[in-house]
N, C-alpha and C positions, 0 to 999 in steps of 0.2 A: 370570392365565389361568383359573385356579377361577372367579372373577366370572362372567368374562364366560362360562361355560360353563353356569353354576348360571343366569343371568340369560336366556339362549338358549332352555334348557329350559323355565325358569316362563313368558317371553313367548310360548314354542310352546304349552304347555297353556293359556294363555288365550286365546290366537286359538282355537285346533282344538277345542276343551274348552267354552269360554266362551262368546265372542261371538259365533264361525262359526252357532252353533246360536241364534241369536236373526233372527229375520226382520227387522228393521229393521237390525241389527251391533250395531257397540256401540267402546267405547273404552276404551283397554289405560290406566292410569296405571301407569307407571315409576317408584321414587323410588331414591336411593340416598347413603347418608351415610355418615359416620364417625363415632363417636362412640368414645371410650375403647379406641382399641384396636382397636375391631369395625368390619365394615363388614357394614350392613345393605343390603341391596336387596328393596324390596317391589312386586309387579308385584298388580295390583289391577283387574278385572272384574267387568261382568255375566255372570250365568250364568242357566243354569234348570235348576234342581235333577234334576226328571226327563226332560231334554232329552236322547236317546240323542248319545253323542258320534259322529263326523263320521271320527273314526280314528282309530290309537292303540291301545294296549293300558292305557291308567291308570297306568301304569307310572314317569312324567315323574316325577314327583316325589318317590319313592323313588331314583330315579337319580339324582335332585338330591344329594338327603343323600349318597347312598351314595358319590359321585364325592368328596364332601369329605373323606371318611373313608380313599378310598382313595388320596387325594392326599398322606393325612398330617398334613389337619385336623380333627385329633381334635374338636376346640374347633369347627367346623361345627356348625351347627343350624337346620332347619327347622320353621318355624311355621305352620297354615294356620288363618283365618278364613273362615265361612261363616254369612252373615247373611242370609237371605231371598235376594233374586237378587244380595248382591254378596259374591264371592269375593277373598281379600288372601293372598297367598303371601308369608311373607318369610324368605329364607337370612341366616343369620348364618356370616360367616366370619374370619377375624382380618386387621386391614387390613395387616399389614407386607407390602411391596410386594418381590418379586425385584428384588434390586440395590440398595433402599434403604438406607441407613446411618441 
């Protein structure tokens, strides 16, 4: 349920944040893996740096982390890349799945 909350939020601030503010659009990549434990999910856009945002308070991704922490994953962690016009958000959270053995 964290995932898919954490991943809501990042896919909201790259539409609303990112693309919405580019006159042609633009296109959202999604990735998300396992790797040792962890599940990474990276949501990855154009942006334009001083492009005023469309709505919103900036806030998205602060909530991100912060919902991890209040979930009880301490071990949550978020990372942001910002390279010229392309933006890469990726939540780190621990992949054990409710109900798996």
């Amino acid at each position: 349920m964290a995932a898919a909350a954490s991943a809501a939020t990042l896919i909201e601030n790259a539409v609303a944040r990112g693309i919405a503010n580019l006159p042609e659009g633009g296109t959202v990549r999604i990735e998300a893996r396992c790797n040792n434990g962890r599940m990474f999910i990276t949501i990855e856009n154009r942006s334009i740096r001083d492009a005023p945002p469309k709505r919103g308070n900036g806030m998205g991704h602060n909530e991100t982390c912060a919902s991890g922490w209040r979930r009880g994953m301490e071990k949550s962690e978020l990372t942001r890349i910002s390279e010229g016009e392309r933006y890469e958000a990726t939540v780190t959270l621990p992949a054990e799945m409710e109900g798996a053995r």
